[in-house]
N, C-alpha and C positions, 0 to 999 in steps of 0.2 A: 155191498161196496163200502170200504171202509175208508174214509174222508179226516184228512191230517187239521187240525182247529186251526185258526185260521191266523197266521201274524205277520208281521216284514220284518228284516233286521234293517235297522237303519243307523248310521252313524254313530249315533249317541250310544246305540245297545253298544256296537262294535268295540267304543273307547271304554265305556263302562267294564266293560269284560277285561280289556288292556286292564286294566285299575287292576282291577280283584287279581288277575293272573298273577302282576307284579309283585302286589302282597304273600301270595301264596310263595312266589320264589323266594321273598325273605324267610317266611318260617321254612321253608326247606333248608334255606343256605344256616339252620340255627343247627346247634350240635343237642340239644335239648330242643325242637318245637314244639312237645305237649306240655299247655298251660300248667303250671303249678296246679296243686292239688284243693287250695285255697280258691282261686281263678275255677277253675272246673267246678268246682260247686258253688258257688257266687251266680257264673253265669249258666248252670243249670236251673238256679233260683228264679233267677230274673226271665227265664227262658220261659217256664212256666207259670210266672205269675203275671208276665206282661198277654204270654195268648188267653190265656182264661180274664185278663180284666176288660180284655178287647168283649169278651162277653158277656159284662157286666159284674163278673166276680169282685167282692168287694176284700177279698184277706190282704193283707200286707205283705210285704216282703220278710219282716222278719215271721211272721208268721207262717206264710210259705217256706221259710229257716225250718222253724220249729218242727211241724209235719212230717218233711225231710228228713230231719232228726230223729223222726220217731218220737218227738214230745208231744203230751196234748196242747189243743188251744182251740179257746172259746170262740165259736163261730157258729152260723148256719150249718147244718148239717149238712146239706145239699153241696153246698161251698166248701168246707173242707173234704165230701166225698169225691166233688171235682177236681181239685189239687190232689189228692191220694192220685185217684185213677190217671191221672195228667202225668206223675213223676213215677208209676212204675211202665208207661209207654215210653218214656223216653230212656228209663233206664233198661226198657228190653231195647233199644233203637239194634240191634245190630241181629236180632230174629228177624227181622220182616225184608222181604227182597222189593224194591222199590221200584218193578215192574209186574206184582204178581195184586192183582184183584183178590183176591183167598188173603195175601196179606192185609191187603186195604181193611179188611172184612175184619178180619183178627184183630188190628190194632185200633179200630171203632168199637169195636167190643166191650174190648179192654177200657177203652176211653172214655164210655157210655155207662159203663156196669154198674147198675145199681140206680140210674139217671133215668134211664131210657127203656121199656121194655122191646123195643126192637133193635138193639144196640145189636154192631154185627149184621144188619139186612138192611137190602136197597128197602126206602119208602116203597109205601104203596097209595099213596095218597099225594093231594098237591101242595106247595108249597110256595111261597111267598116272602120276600123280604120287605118290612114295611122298616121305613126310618122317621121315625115321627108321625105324621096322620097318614103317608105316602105311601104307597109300595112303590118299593124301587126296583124291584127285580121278581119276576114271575118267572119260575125254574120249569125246565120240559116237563111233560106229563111223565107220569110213573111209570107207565108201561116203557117209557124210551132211555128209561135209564141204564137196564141193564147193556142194551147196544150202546149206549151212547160211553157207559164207563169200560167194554171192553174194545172201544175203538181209542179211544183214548191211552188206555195202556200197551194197545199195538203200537200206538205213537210213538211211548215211550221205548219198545222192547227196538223197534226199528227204525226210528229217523234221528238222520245224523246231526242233528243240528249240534252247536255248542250244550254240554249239560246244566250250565247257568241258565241255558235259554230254555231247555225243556223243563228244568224244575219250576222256572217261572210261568211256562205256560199251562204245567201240569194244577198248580195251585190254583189260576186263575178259570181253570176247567170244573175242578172240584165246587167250586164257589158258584159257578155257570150252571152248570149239572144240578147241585145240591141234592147229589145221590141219598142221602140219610134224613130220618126226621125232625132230626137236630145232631148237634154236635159238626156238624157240614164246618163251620171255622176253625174250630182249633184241631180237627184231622187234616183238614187243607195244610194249616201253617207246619204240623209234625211234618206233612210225608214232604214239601219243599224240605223242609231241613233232611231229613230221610234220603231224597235224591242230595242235596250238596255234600251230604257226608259219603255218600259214596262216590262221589268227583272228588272230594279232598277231606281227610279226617279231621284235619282243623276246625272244622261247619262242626262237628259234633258237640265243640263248646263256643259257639259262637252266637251270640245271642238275639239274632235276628226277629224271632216276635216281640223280642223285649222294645226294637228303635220301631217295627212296626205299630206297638201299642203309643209310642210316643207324637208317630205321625199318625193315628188312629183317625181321624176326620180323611185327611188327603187317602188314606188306604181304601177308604167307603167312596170318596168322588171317584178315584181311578177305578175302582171297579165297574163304577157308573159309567166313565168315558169309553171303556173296553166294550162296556156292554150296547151302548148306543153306536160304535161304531164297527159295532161287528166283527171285532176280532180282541188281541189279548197283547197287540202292540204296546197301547200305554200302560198297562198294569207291570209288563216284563221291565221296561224304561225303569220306572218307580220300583221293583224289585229286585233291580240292580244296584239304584243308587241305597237302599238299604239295607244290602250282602255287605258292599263295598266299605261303606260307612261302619256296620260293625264289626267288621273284620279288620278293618283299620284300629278299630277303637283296641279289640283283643291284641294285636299284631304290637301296640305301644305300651300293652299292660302287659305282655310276656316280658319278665325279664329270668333272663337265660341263667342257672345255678354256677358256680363256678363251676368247671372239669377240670378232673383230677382222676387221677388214674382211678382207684377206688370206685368214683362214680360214673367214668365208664364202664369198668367191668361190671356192676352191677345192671347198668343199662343191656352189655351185652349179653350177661347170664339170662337176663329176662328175653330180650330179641332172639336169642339162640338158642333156651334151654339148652336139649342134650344133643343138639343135633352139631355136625362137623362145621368149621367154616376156617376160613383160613383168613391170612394177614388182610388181602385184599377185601375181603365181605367186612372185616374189625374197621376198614378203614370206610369204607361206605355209609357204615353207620353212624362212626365219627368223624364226620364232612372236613372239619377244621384242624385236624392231626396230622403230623409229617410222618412218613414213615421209617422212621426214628423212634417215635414218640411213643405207635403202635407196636413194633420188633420189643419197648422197653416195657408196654405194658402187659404184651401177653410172656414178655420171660419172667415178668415176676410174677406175672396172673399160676405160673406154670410152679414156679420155685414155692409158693405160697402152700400150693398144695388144693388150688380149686378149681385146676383142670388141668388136663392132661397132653401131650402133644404128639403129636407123631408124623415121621418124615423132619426134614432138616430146612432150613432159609426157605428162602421163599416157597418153595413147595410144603410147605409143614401143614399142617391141620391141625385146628385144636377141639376142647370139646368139655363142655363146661361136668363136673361131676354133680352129679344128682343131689 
């Protein structure tokens, strides 16, 4: 019998979700919404140096630069092998299906490698969170993890809840569970980002372990409060108000390129390659165009000589050349 984990939506979730929605419909209403190229790797930076320092990692941020870069830089060995293995999972994020165990499995792996020799398999042993001289969380026995993590991604493959609300229960599961012999945190924080990017591509540079490692004390109580009260209500609360938060923060740090014919068509050559599309799909991509604007940019797109048309006004098709 497979059993849904345990939460309520209450109010606060409901309005929090309002928030982040409302965000999302600005970067939709932008004619450009992916962050600059500067922006994208800034907060891929910070993405990854805030979850690894949640687990004591000590490199910096520009040094987390440097790695990225492919530069060397003087550090623990261990430490720079963890930042490696951290930025080539995020840079596979679009291999991994964010309802598939097998993926789970693959991208701990990857995350693990060279760290962990069981990196890639459930524990088979037990496991403990001590916070100081405490334990604060005693994880299910080994044996019950493999049911316990393929009930969980049933969760995810079929209940309808909001996907803000699943990626935040899914995290706080992972963490509950602590399927792995380590490495259990910073897979948790990937595959929440993992599920928001596949509710909205924005998440993909949005730097939510970075504000998480800032509230890093309140991230370890709410998991505490979820865990004594039996379910993953307060941890979703506090996972919402730190989506929201950084998605704000990215949302005022996108500033839109000018458009100009030029760099639509170039936009469009990339969204469309060689495939047909006509005025109306040119005009979908560019939200903020009259269709005037459109008719003038694909007749010169056409007179230019870098694609071609066929059919007449509105029924025309165009079709960018190779």
């Amino acid at each position: 019998m497979k059993l849904k984990p345990p939460f309520s939506i209450t109010g606060a979730i409901l309005d929090r979700i309002a928030k982040i929605e409302r965000l999302i419909g600005r970067v939709d209403g932008l004619d450009q919404p992916r962050p600059q190229p500067h922006l994208r790797k800034s907060n891929r930076v910070r993405t990854v140096q805030g979850s690894l320092a949640i687990e004591g990692n000590t490199l910096s941020l520009d040094q987390v630069t440097a790695l990225l870069e492919g530069r060397r830089v003087i550090g623990r060995k261990n430490e720079i092998k963890e930042v490696l293995n951290a930025v080539e999972v995020y840079r596979r994020m679009h291999e991994f299906k964010p309802s598939s165990c097998r993926s789970l499995l693959k991208a701990h792996r990857i995350m693990m490698d060279g760290l962990l020799s069981s990196a890639g398999r459930w524990r088979t042993g037990h496991v403990g969170i001590i916070q100081g001289s405490k334990v604060s969380h005693v994880a299910p026995p080994a044996d019950r993890v493999p049911h316990l993590m393929e009930n969980l991604f049933g969760f995810l493959r079929t209940d309808t809840s909001h996907p803000l609300i699943k990626s935040a229960v899914c995290h706080y599961e992972l963490e509950f569970i602590h399927p792995f012999a380590d490495g259990n945190g910073r897979i948790g924080r990937f595959w929440h980002s993992l599920l928001l990017t596949h509710y909205h591509p924005i998440f993909e540079f949005t730097p939510v372990e970075s504000l998480i490692k800032e509230n890093q004390r309140r991230y370890y109580k709410v998991l505490g409060t979820s865990d004594r009260a039996g379910d993953s209500t307060p941890f979703i609360d506090f996972s919402l108000e730190m989506v929201h938060q950084a998605l704000d923060d990215l949302v005022k740090a996108i500033r839109p390129e000018r458009s100009t014919m030029q760099t639509r068509l170039e936009r469009a050559k990339v969204d469309f390659g060689e495939a047909r599309f006509s005025r109306k799909d040119y005009m979908k991509l560019h939200k903020t165009i009259s269709t005037a604007t459109a008719s003038r940019d694909l007749r010169d797109g056409v007179a230019s000589g870098t694609m071609s048309r066929q059919g007449d006004k509105a029924a025309a098709v165009y079709r960018f050349h190779g």
